[in-house]
N, C-alpha and C positions, 0 to 999 in steps of 0.2 A: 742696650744689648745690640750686638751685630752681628748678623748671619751670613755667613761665608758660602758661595759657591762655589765649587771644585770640580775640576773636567779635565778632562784629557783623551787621549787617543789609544785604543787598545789594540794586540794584535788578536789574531781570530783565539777567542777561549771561552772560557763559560760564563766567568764572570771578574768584578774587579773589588778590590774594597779600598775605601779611603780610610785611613787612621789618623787620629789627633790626639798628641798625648801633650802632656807637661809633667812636671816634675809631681802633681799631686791628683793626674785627670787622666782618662785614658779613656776612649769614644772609638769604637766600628760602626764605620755604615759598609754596606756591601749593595753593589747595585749590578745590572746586568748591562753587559758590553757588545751584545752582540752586531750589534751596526756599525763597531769598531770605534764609536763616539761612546764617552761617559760622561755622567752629569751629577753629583749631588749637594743638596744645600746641607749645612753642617748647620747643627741647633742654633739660637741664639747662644753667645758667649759674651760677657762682661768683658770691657776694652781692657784689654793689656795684653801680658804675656810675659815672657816668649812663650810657644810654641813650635811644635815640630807638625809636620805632617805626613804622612809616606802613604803610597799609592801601591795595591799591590794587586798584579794582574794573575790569579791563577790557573794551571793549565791541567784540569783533568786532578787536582792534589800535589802538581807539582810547581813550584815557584819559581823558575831560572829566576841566578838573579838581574838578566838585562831588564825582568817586568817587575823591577822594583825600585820606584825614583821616591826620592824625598825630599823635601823644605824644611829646613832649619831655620829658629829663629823667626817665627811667625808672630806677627801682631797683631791685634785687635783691635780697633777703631774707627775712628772717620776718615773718609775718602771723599776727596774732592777732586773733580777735574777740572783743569787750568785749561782756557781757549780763547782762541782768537789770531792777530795776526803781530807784526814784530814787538809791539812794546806787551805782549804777553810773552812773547819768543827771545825778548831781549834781557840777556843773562848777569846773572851775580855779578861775576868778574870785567862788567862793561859799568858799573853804578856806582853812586857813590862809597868810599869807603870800601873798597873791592877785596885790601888785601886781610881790614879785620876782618869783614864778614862771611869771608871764606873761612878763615882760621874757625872764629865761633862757630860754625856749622858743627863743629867736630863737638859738642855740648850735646846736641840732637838725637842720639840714637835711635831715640822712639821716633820721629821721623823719618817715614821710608819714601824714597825717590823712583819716580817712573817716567821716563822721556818718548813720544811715538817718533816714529825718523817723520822725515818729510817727504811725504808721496802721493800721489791723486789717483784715483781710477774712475775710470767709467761707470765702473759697475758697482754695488754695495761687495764688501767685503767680508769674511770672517775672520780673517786671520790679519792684521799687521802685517804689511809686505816687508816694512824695517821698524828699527826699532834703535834708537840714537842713545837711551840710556834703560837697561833692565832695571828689574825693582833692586835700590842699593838703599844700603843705611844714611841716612844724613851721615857726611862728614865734609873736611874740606877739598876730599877729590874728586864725591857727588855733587856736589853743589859749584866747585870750581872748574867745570870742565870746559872750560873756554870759550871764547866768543859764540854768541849766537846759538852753541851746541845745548849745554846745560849747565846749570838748571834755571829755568825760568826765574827771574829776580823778584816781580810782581809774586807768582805763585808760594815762593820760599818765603819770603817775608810775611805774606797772608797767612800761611801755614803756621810757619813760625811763632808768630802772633797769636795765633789761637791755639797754640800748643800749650803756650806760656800762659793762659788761662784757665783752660781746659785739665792739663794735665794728664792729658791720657793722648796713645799712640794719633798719627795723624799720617793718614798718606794722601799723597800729592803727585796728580798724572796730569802731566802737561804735553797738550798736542793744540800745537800752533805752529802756522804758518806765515812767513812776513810777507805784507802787499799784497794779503786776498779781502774782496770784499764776503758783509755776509752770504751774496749768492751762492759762493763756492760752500760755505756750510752748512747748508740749506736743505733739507730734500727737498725731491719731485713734488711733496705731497703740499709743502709749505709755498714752493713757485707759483704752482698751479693755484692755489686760496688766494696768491697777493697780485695773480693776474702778470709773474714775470716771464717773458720768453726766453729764448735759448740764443739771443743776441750778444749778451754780453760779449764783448773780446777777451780774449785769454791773454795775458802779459808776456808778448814775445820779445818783448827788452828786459835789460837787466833793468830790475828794481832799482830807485832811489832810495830806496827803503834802507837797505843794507846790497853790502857786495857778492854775497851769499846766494843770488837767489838761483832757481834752479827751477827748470820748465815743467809745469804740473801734470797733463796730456798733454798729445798730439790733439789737432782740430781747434777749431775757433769756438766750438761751446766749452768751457767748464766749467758751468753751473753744477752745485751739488758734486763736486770729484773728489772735496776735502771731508762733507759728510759719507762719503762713500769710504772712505781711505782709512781715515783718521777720526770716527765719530764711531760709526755703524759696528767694526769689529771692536769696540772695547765696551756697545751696550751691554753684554753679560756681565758686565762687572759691577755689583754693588756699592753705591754712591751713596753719600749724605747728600752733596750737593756740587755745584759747578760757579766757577766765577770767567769773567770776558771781559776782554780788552782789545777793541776791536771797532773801525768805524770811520779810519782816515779813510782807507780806501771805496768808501759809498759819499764821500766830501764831493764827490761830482756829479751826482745820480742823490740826493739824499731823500727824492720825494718817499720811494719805494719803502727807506728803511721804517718806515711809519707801521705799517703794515708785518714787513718779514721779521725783523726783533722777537714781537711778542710772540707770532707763528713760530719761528724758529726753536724760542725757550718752550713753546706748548709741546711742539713735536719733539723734540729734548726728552722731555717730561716722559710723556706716554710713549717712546721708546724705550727707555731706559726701563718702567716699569714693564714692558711685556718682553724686555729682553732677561729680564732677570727673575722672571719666574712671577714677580709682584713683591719680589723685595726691597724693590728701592721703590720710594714714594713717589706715588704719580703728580707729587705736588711742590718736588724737590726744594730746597730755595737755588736763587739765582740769582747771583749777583752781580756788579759787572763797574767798571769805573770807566765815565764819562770822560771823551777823547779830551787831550791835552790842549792847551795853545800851539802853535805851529809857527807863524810868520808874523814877526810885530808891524804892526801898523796895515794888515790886510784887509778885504773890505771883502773880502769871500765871504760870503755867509753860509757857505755847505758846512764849513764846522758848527756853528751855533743849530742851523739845523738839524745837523744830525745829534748834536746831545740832547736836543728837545725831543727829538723823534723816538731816543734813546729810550724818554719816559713815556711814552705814548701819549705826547702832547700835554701832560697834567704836571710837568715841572716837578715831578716827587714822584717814588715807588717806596714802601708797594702802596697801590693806587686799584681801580676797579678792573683794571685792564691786564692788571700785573701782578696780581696776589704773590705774595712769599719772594717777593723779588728786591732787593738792593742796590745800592748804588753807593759810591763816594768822587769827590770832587776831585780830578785833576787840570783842571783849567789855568790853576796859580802854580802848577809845578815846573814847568817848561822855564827853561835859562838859554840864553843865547850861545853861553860858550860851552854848549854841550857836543862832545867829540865827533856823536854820532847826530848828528843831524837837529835839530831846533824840535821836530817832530816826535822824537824819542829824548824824554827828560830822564833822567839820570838816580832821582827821585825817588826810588820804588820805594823806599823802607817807608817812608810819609803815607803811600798810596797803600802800602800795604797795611800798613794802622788803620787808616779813615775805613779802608774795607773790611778790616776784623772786625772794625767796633761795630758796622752796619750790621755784620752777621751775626753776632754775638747779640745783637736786639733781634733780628725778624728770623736766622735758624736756628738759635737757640736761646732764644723767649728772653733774654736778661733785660728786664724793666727798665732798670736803671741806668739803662746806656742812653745818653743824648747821641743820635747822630744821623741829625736830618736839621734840616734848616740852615740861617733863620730864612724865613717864609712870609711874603708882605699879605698882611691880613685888607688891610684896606689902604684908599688914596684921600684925600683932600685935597683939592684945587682950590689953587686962592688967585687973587689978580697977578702975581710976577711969580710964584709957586706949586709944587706940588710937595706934599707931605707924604712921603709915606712909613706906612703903619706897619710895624714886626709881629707875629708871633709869638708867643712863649717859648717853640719847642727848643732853641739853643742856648735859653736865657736873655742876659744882657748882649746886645750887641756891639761887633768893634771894630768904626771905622779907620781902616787902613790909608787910605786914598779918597781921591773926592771925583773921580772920573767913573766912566762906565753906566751911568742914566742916560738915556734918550727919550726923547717926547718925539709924539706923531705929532705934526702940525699939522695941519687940515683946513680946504675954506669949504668944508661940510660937516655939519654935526654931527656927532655919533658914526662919523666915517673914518676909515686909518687903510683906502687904498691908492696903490701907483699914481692913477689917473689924477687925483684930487688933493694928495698929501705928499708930504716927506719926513722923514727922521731926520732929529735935529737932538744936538748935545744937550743935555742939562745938568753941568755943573750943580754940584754938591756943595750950600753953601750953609754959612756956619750960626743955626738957627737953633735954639732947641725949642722942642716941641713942647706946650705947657700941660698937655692931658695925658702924657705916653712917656718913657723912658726907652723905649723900644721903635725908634723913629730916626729917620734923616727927611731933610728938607732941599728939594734942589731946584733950581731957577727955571722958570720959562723964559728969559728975557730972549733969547735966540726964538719963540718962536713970534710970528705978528700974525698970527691968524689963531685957529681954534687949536686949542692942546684935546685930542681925544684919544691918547693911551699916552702907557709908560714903559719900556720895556732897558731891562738890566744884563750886561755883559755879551748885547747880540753881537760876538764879535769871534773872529776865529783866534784873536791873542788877546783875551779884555784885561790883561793887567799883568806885571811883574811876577818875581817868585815869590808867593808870599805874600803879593799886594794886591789883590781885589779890592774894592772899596768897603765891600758889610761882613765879616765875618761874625758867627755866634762865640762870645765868650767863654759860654758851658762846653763847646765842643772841642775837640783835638785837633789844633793848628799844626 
């Protein structure tokens, strides 16, 4: 069931009423206008439709008709908003397959389309200063609307994807901005909890991101200008939930994002539900795909930091820290000869599957989805070895590659710091395991001191497209 809220602006009168009819249903509410704001929530309704709605202001028993607007063609269902910064921003018509997956859009009707322009403010907002696409019907002219503009590639295909399951209408609001970190989405309230100040620099160069970019404020703070902008006026709006793609731009600062993530999705949460009277759940899900590979062969570890920090250090959501929260892998999506930049893979349909199926387990309960793991349950250390041990949750596992293990060496026990150790390769070598099916085996021979941890893909590009070393079987490659 989904309950709709409806508002608008009245001129001075007595009062206003909203109507909803359909072909078999016809509903008055009448509410009072006098502060020239009107507000009501419409019953719960069964997803679908169409629907009509019309607005009608009366003046003393007389109706002009300038105080009579109406909506044609209204749906019922789930609403997700899309956010983050370009590879949530970066559009259908930039991806692969550009010119089917425009065409097929025109299939979608029950998918409706919402774009926020690109704008920052100082201050929270109510109203959208611009607005790059109003609410349209999926087709190939909403979804094709060219570079950068709309429709978000990642957002459409997620949608898409759980439409195709679901079966019932599905809107999709995408506001994102390319080359901001999380602080600019952030509020006051979430800065202040993670201990960040008002130092940040604002990007007075064009982005590398895209060619696109476009100066957020004036002044060298803009912390919080995109939750102010592009967050804060569209709280009234009734959510299932929200997915992000988001997190190149904290690759130089990533200690912070440890901390603002989870505050961010909290303060998310309990916005949204006091924006919207208490109809959207204070406990939304939230799901989000971990940043891409970037540069082969880099030794930056701000990306690997930042997809750990992604999970709040527990390598999986939802987790204690993260309830109702998701995730899918794009680490293996990234190609070299991608148009737009090594940073922005091309990819989305992939990303958009691994992300429906996460949501389709933890926002709407489906048991029988695999889409987490696999997961090393334990290690065994041997003299020239390490073993490690899988999981159940993606089944059998399937080595791609034999790269991407490292061992701490160390000449102190039970230690894995700067001073005392280093990371060192450990080749994946071709053992099988005699008490497990769910196990790879890789060498210590690189290290000559003490092996005291193991850690997998600490890298800002750990493998090809396609080619990680351990993928699960049971899950969606």
């Amino acid at each position: 069931m989904v309950c709709l809220p409806s508002m608008g602006q009245a001129f001075d009168s007595d009062n206003s009423s909203s109507i909803i009819t359909s072909l078999t249903l016809f509903y008055t509410y009448e509410v009072n206008s006098d502060a020239g704001l009107w507000n009501v929530t419409l019953d719960p309704m069964k997803a679908g439709g169409p629907y009509n709605i019309t607005a009608i202001q009366h003046f003393k028993g007389v109706t002009p008709l300038e105080a009579i607007r109406k909506l044609f063609d209204v749906m019922f269902g789930d609403v997700w908003v899309c956010s983050g910064q370009s590879n949530m921003q970066f559009t259908v018509m930039m991806g692969f397959n550009s010119t089917e997956e425009i065409l097929a859009a025109n299939n979608y009707p029950n998918i409706r389309l919402f774009t926020a322009g690109l704008v920052g403010s100082d201050t929270p907002l109510s109203n959208l200063d611009r607005v790059e696409q109003p609410w349209s019907v999926a087709s190939a002219a909403s979804v094709g609307g060219g570079m950068w503009n709309y429709f978000s590639a990642l957002c459409w295909f997620y949608g898409r994807d759980l439409y195709d399951t679901l079966q019932y209408p599905i809107g999709l609001v995408a506001s994102s901005f390319e080359g901001t970190p999380i602080e600019y989405w952030s509020s006051p309230d979430v800065l202040k909890k993670c201990n960040v100040n008002d130092t940040l620099p604002k990007k007075d160069k064009p982005s590398t991101d895209h060619p696109k970019h476009i100066p957020i404020v004036s002044g060298d703070n803009q912390n919080s200008v995109l939750w102010n902008a592009m967050i804060h006026p569209i709280l009234n709006m009734t959510i299932k939930g929200a997915i992000w793609y988001q997190g190149e731009s904290n690759a130089d600062h990533p200690d912070s994002y440890l901390c603002l993530f989870p505050a961010m999705i909290d303060s998310w949460r309990s916005s949204w539900y006091l924006g919207t009277g208490g109809q959207t759940d204070p406990t939304f899900p939230f799901g989000f795909m971990q940043i891409s590979g970037n540069v082969p062969g880099s030794t930056n570890l701000g990306y690997p930091e930042i997809r750990w920090h992604q999970t709040a250090d527990y390598g999986y959501v939802p987790n204690p820290k993260m309830e109702k929260v998701f995730m899918a892998v794009a680490m293996d999506l990234w190609r070299p000869d991608s148009p737009w930049l090594t940073v922005h893979p091309q990819d989305k349909q992939d990303m958009g599957t691994r992300l429906s199926l996460a949501a389709r387990a933890v926002a709407y309960g489906d048991k029988n989805i695999k889409f987490q793991g696999p997961f090393p349950s334990s290690l065994e250390l041997g003299s020239s070895t390490v073993v490690v041990l899988y999981g159940p949750e993606a089944g059998h596992i399937e080595v791609r590659s034999t790269g991407g293990f490292e061992v701490c060496c160390s000449s102190v026990k039970n230690t894995c710091d700067e001073a005392t150790a280093a990371w060192v390769e450990a080749p994946m070598v071709h053992t099988i395991h005699p008490n497990a099916t769910n196990s790879v085996t890789v060498s210590t021979d690189n290290c000559h001191k003490i092996v005291t941890a193991v850690r997998y893909a600490w890298r800002e590009t750990p493998c090809g497209f396609k080619m990680c070393p351990v993928y699960g079987m049971g899950s969606m490659q």
